[in-house]
N, C-alpha and C positions, 0 to 999 in steps of 0.2 A: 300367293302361296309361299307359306317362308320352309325353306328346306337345308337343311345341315348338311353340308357334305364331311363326313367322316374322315377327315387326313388333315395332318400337322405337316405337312408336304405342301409348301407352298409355289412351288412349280407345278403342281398338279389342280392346285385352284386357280392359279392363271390359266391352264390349258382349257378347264372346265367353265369358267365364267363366261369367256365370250359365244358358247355353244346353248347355253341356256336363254331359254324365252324372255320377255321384256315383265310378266306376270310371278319368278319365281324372285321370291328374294333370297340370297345364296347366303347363308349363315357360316362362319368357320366355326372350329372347333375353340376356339379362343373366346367366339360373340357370345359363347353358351356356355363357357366357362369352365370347359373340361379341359383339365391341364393336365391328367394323365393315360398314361399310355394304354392304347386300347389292345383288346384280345386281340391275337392270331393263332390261334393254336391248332388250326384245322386243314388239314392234309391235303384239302382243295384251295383252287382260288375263288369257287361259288361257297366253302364255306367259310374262309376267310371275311368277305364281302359281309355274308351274311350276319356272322358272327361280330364284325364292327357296329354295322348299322341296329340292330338288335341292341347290343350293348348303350347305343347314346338314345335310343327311345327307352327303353329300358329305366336308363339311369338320369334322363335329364327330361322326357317326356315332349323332346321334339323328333318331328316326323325328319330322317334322315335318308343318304343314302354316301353307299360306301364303294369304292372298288380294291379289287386285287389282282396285280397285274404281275404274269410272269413272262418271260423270257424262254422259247421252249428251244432248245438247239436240236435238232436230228441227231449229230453225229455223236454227242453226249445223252443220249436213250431218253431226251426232254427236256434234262437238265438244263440251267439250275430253275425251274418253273414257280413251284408255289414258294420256293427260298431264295428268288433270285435278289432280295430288298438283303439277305441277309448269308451270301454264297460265299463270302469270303470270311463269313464270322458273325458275331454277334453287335459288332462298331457297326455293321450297316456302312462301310464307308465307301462311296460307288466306284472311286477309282480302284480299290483292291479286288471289288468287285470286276471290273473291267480287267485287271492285271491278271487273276483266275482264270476268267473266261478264256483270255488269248493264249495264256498256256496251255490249258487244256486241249485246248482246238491246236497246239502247235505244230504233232504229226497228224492232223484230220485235214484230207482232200474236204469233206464235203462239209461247208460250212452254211449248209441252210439253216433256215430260222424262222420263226413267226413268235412275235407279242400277242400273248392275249390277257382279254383284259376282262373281267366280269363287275359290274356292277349290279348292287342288293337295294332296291327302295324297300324301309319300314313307313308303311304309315299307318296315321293314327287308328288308323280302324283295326290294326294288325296286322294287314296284310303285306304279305312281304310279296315283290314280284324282281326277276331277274332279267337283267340281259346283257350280252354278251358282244364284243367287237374283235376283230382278230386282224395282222398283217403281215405277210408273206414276207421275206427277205433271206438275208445273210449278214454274216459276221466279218466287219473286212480284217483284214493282216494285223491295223496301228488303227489309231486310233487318228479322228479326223473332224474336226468344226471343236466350236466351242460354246456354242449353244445349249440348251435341251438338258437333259439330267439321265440319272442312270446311268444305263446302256446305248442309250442315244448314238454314243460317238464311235462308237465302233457294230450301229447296226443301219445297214443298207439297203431300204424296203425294194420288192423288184416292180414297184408301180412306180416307183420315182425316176429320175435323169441321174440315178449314179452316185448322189451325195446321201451323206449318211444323214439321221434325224438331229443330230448335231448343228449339222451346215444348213440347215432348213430355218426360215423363220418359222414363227410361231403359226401364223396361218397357213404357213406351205403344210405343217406340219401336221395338223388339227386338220387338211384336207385330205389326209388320207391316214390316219394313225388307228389303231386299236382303240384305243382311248377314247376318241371322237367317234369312231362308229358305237361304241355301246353308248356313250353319252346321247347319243343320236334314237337308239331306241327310248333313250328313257326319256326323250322328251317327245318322243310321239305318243307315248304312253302319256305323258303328262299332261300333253294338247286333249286328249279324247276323255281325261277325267278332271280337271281342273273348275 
């Protein structure tokens, strides 16, 4: 089965490749020749998702799938969630990103948190199906590891020993992340229709 995953985010095709079955062949955006920038224009992160994967079936006629992952903080009413790729502007640059977040949070006590992550499969028949992973934590004071991307380094899942998603290898990280569980449904989905 050859399947697109929809991101020019190449830290996010390393996270995704080694959770995929031995039957998908994982396409970038590159293998299929799509060099420019896809939609986001939609107020959610299911219809973000949706609206990528849709777009590369659409326009290139392979069966894809997309995520859109935000950052949701409590003590910021969510924020920065479906903009968190783009919180500090439109550079998308993750450490100003990261520099935002810590100010904001500078007089907030309560710095809970959960990543969620939605991913959209389009396939060829049309059908579009979704699913979803999500992980509990907080946002620490400074920033810490140097691993990971985003938010990673200043976010502190409360399933883990303490280290942030930064200081995590890759598989520490992909065993318990957002990311990895909704990747996780879509290939259960994928084993029962394959």
């Amino acid at each position: 089965m050859r399947l697109c995953f929809a991101s020019n985010n190449a830290h996010k095709l390393d996270e995704i490749r080694p959770l995929l079955p031995d039957f998908v062949e994982l396409l970038s955006l590159a293998d299929i020749g799509c060099q420019e920038e896809l939609p986001e224009t939609q107020e959610t992160l299911e219809g973000n998702a949706r609206q990528k994967a849709q777009y590369v079936w659409d326009h290139y006629g392979v069966a894809c799938f997309a995520d859109d992952t935000g950052l949701e903080v409590a003590a910021l009413d969510g924020a920065p969630g479906v903009y968190s790729a783009r919180y500090a502007g439109p550079q998308r640059l993750a450490a100003d990103n990261v520099q935002k977040l810590l100010q904001e949070l500078a007089e907030h006590e309560d710095r809970s948190a959960q990543f969620r992550t939605v991913v959209a499969l389009v396939l060829p028949t049309g059908a579009v199906h979704t699913f979803a992973g999500s992980v509990a934590g907080m946002i620490t004071e400074e920033v810490r590891g140097l691993d990971g991307f985003g938010y990673d380094p200043v976010f502190q899942p409360l399933e883990g020993d303490g280290r942030t998603f930064a200081e995590m290898t890759l598989a520490e990280k992909n065993g318990i992340s957002h990311r990895s569980r909704a990747v996780t449904e879509l290939v259960a989905f994928l084993n029962q229709v394959q």
